[in-house]
N, C-alpha and C positions, 0 to 999 in steps of 0.2 A: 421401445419408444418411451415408454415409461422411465425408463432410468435416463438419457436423453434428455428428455423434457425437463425435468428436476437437476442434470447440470445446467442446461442455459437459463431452468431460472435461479438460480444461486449466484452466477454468471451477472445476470442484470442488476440482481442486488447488489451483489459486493460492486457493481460498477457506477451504482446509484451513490452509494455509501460512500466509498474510494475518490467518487467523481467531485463528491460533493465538500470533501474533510481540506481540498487546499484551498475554497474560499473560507471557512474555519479557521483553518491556521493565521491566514492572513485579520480575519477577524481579532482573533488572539493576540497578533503582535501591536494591534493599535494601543495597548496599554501593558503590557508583559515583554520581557525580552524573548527571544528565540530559546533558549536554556530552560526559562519557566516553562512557557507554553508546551514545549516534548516532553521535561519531564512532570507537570501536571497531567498531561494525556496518557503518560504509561503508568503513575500512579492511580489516578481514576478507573483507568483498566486493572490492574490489578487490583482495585476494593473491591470491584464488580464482582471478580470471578473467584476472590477469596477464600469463600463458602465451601465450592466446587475443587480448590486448590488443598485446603486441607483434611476435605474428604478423600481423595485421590493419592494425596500425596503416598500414603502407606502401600499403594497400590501398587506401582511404581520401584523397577529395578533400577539399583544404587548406577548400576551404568549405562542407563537410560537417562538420569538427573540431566547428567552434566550437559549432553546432546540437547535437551529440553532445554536447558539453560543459555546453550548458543544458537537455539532458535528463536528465544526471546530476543538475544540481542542483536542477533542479526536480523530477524524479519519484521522487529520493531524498535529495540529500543537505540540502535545507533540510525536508521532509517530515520524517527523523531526528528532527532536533531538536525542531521541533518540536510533535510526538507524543511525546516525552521530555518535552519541556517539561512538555507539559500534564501529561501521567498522573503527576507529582507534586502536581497538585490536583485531579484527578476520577479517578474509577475508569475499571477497563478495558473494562469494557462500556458506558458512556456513549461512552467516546473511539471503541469501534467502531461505535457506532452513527452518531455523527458523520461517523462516513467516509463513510457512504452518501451523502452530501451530491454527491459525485461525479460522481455521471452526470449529475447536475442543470448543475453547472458545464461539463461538456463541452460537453452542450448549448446552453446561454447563451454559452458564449466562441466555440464552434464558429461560431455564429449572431453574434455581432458582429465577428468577429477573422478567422474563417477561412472566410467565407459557404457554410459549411455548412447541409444540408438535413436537417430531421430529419421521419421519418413519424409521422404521427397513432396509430400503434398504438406505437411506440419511449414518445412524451409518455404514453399510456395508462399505459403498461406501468411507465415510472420512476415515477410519479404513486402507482400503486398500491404496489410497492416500499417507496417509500418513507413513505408513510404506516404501512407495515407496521411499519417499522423506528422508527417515533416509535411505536406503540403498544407495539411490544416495550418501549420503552423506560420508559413510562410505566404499565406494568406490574407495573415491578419496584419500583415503588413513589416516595416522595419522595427525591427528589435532596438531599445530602447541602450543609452550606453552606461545603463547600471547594469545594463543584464549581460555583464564579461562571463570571458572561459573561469573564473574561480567559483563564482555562486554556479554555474552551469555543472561544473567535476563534482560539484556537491551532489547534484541529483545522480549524475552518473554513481558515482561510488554507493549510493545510496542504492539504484539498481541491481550493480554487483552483488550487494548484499543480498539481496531479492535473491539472485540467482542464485548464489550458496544456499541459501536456505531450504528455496525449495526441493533443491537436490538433494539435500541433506535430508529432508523429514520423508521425503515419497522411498527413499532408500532404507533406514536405519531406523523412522517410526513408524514404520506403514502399519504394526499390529495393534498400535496404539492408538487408542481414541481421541479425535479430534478437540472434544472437550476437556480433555485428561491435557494434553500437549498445551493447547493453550491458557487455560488456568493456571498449571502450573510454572509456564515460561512466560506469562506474566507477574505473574505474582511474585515470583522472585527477582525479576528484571524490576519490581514496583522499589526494592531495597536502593539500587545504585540513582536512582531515580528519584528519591526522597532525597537520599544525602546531595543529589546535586540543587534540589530545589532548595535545600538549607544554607548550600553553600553560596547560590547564586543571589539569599537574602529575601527571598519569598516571603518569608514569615515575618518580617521586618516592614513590610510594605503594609498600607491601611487599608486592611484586607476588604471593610465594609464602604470602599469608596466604591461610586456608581461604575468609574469606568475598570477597576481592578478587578470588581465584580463581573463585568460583560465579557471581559475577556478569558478568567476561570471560570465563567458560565461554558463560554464554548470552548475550551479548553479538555472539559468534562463531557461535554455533548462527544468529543473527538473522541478520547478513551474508552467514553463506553458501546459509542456506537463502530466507530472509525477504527479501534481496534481489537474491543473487548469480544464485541459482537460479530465484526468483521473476519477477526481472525479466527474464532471458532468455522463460521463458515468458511474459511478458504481454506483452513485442514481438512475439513469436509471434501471441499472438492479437490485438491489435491490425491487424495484415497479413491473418489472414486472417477475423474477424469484423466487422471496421471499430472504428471508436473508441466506439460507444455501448455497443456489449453488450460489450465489454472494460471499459470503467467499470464495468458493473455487476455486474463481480465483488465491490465492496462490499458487494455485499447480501449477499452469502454468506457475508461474514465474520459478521453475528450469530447466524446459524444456529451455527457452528463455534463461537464465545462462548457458549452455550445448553450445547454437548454440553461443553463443559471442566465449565459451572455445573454439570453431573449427576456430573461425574467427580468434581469437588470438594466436594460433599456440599452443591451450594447451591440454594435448591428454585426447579424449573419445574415446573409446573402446564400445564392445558389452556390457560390463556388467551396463554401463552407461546407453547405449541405452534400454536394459532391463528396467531399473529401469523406465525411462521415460514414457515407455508403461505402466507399472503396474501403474504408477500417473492416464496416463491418464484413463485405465479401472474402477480406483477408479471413478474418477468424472463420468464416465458414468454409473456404478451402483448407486451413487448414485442420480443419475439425471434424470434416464429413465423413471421414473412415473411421473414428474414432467416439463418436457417437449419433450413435443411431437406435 
């Protein structure tokens, strides 16, 4: 019960955190372009965990790095982008809904790549999930005609990413500590991320202007909570829920997109509410033989 209890609340967190980083992003882009905003968020995560990063690093088999190092950039630092990318042509609640795409890809890459096993209540359970999260979606009415198949394949590929990674790390770092993997695959991913914020002329900009400040204000809020801290907890639970019901922390990010839409005066109704329930029975079917 105990162990149980401590993934769904890890589970609610990172869905809090997760749920909350794409009105952030959008925050960000009202004075940054998309390029700043991802790579200020993966350099801010990397100062954070810095500390942690050159403690560990000696710790650390030479052929472990490099695996740590395509964790960063798959499970954040090309993910940044592009999710920046996109939500300069679709809204934030379509880009989260897309996320949920997730558990799906784990599953499929799991099952060609890493001959993973997945149970008949896990497939139930995303199935439902995620239907939930297409009707949330399709709720909130017609889709707007910024929001094409290009910015949309962005969140998808951004997914996949998802999916490689976490197949990748429950497979090839499982002895390794959570805070150990993400310090150091950020902090190195912080390198390509610097040079792109130089390139794209960051530092050229009037850094101490009110609005270049609000948007590296949350830019930063994004790095250190949205991934610094975030992704410490989701190698957490990746080790100790496995890799499917860690994916399906995406589902929980629409629910958290719903409670901002009420904070922000934007109307949910019952049929919203619905939908939110049916995410979350998804994740409990598919999660009830696997903890308990």
């Amino acid at each position: 019960m105990k162990k149980g209890f401590l993934n769904w609340f890890i589970f609610i967190i990172l869905s809090f955190i997760w749920g909350s980083s794409f009105i952030m992003m959008k925050e960000g882009l009202l004075h940054l372009t998309a390029y700043q905003v991802a790579s200020l968020r993966i350099l801010f995560a990397g100062i954070a965990l810095l500390p942690w990063a050159i403690r560990y690093f000696r710790e650390i088999e030479k052929n472990k790095l490099l695996i740590i190092f395509l964790s960063g950039v798959l499970g954040s630092l090309l993910p940044a982008y592009l999710f920046c990318v996109a939500e300069e042509g679709i809204d934030s609640a379509l880009a989260g809904t897309l996320n949920s795409l997730t558990p799906i890809f784990v599953i499929i890459i799991g099952a060609l790549f890493f001959r993973s096993k997945t149970s008949t209540n896990k497939v139930l359970g995303i199935s439902i999930a995620f239907t939930g999260s297409i009707l949330l979606l399709l709720s909130k009415g017609k889709m707007g005609e910024s929001q094409n198949l290009l910015y949309v394949s962005f969140i998808v590929l951004a997914t996949i990413c998802y999916g490689i990674n976490v197949n990748m790390v429950h497979k090839n770092l499982h002895e390794v500590g959570p805070v150990k993997i993400a310090a150091l695959a950020l902090t190195l991913n912080a390198i390509p991320a610097l040079i792109v914020l130089v390139l794209t002329g960051y530092f050229k900009l009037p850094l101490t202007d009110t609005g270049i400040l609000y948007s590296t204000g949350h830019a930063a809020l994004l790095g250190v909570f949205g991934t610094a801290i975030a992704s410490i907890m989701f190698y957490v639970l990746i080790k100790r829920a496995g890799a499917v019901f860690s994916s399906m922390v995406t589902y929980g990010i629409p629910v958290v997109a719903n409670c901002w839409g009420i904070l922000y005066g934007e109307e949910v109704g019952w049929k919203q509410f619905g939908c939110l329930l049916l995410i979350l029975a998804g994740v409990y079917v598919a999660n009830r033989r696997t903890v308990e």
